[in-house]
N, C-alpha and C positions, 0 to 999 in steps of 0.2 A: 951945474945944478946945485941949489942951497940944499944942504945935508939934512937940513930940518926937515926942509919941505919933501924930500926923500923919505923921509924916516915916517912920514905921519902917511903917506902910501898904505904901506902895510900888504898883506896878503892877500884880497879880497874872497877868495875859497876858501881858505881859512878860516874866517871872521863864518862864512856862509854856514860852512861846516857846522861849525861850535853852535851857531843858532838852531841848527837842527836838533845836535845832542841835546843842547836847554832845552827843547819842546818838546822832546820825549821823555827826559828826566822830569820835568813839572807835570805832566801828564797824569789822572788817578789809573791808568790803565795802559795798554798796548793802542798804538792807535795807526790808521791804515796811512798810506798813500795821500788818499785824497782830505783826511784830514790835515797830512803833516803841511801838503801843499798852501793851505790857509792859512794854517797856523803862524808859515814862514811866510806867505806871499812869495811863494816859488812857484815859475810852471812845474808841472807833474813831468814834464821830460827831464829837464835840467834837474830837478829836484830826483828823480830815481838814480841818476849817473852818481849825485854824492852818497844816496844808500846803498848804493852797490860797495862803493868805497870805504862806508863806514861800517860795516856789514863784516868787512872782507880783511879790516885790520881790528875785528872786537869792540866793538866802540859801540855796534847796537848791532842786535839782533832778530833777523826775520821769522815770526811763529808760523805754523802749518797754516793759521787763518790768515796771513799773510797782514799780520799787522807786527807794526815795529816797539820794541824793548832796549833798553839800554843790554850792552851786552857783558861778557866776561871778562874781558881785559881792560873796561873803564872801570868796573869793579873791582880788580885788582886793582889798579893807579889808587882808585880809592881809599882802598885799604892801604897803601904807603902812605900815603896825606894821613890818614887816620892814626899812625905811627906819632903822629905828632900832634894831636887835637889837646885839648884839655884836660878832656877826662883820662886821658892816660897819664897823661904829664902828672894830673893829681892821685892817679889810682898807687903811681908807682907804688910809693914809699911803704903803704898797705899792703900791697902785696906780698913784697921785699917783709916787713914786718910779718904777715901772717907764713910767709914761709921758713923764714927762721924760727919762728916757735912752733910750728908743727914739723916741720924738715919734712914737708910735701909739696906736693907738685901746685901751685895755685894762680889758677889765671882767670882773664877777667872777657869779658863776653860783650858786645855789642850790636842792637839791631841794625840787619840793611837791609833797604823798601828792596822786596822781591827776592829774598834769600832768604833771609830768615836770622838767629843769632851767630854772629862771629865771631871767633878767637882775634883778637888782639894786641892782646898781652898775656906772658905767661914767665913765671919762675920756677924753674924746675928742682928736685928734693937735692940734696948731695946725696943720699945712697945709692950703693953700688947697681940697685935695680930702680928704675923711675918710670914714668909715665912722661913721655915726649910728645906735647901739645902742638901741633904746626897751627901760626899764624895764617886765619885767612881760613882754615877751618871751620864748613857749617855744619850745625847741630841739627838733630830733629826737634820739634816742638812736641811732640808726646812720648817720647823713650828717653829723654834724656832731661839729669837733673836742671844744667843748664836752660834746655827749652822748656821744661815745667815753669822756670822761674817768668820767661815771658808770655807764655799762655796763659798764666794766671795772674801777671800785674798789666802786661801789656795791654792800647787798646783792642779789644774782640776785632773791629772792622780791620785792624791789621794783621790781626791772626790767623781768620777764619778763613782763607783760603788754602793757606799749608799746613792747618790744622784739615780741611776736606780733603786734601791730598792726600797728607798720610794716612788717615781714618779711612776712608771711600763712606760706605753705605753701611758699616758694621755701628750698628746703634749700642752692640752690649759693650765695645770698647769705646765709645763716646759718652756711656754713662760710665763708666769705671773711667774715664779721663777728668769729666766732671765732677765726680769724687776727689779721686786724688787732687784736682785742684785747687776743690774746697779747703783740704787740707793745707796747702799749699799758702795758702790765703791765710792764714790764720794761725798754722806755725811760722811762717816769715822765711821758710826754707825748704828745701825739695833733696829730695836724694833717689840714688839710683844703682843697683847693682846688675843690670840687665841689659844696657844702652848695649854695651861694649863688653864680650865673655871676659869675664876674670880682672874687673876694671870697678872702682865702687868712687862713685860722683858723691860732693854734698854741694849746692849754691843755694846764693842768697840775694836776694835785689838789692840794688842801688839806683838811691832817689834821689834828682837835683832839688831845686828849688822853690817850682813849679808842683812839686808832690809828683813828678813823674817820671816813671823804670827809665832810667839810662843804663842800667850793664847789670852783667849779672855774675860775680865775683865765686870762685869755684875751686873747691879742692877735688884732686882727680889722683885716685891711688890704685894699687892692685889690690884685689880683694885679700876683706880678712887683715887687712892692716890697719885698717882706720872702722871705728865707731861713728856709724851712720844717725842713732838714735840721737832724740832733739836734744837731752839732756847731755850727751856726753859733750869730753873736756872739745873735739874740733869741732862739732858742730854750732859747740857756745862763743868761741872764738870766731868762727867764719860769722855769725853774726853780729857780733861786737863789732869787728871790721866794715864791716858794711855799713854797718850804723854810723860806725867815726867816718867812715866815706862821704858818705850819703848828708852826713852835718856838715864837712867839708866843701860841700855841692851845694847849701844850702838850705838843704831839706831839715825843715821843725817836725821832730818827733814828738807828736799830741797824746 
């Protein structure tokens, strides 16, 4: 048999596989069965035996309404690819810099569709006591500096669903988040002494090209160590940073 013509074979379940995960990842939403069926041109029987499978090694996941999601283990995979993307490649050196002049903890944050913001990079203080960041860690979008910085640059229609989650029906802390974000908006920075007991956050956005939030760059200390106030000397630095980032990325500051 010619090795070529071996080789161009390939796996055919495989290949079938993967199409599935792509039409759940492109997807605005969860979507059932009898969608996914069209979407692939797959019968609904053959088609449930690979959900079962992909279901069953993390790769997508079955909701109570019984429609399908990407799951928790292609999100992890994710996030190792992301180890490697650009914006990290270029956050480095920022980081590494803003941690040497403050000797704190400082990492850098990224949006994923149906999660919310994630740690993916992080430099931790050399003092004897620090704050240890785990990559692949998500944030809340209303308690936390970090998530303040994407509910208020990020866009609404990506927000507004883990923003209702955390919220529910309590309208007095949807107007006091609305505030704070006002804020948010206009000092160019968020901070937080509450996310986490005995833990004080400052971040800042970063903007590519496009004028739009790709990460959100983040000093994370124990309380009472660091000056949270817009004027002080970290919180002027954590924005300087961001800015040289964010010019790095392309982003015209007008």
């Amino acid at each position: 048999m010619d090795v070529k013509e071996d080789e161009k074979k390939g796996i055919q379940s495989i290949e079938s596989g993967f199409s599935i995960v792509k039409a759940v990842s492109l997807a605005e939403e969860p979507l059932t069965i009898t969608e996914l069926s069209k979407l692939c041109d797959m019968p609904k029987s053959q088609l449930y035996r690979y959900l079962i499978s992909l279901c069953r090694i993390g790769f997508l996941e079955k909701g109570p309404d019984l429609r399908y999601s990407l799951g928790n283990e292609l999100t992890s995979i994710g996030l190792h690819a992301m180890k490697k993307v650009d914006i990290r490649v270029k956050a480095l050196p920022y980081i590494k810099k803003l941690n040497e002049l403050l000797d704190d903890t400082v990492a850098l944050a990224i949006w994923i569709e149906k999660e919310g913001p994630i740690f993916i990079s992080w430099e931790e203080s050399r003092k004897p006591i620090n704050i240890n960041v785990r990559i692949g860690s998500v944030v809340p979008l209303t308690t936390s500096a970090t998530g303040n910085i994407f509910a208020a640059f990020y866009p609404p229609e990506k927000t507004k669903e883990l923003i209702d989650r955390e919220l529910g029906s309590d309208q007095t802390e949807r107007a006091a988040l609305e505030s704070l974000l006002t804020n948010v908006k206009k000092d160019k920075y968020a901070y937080t002494e509450t996310h986490l007991p005995g833990i004080t956050a400052i971040s800042a956005p970063v903007f590519d090209q496009k004028n739009d939030l790709v990460a959100s760059l983040s000093v994370i200390v124990l309380n009472g160590v660091l000056d949270s106030s817009k004027h002080s000397f970290a919180t002027t630095e954590l924005i300087k940073t961001a800015e040289e980032l964010s010019s790095q990325l392309g982003y015209l500051h007008l």
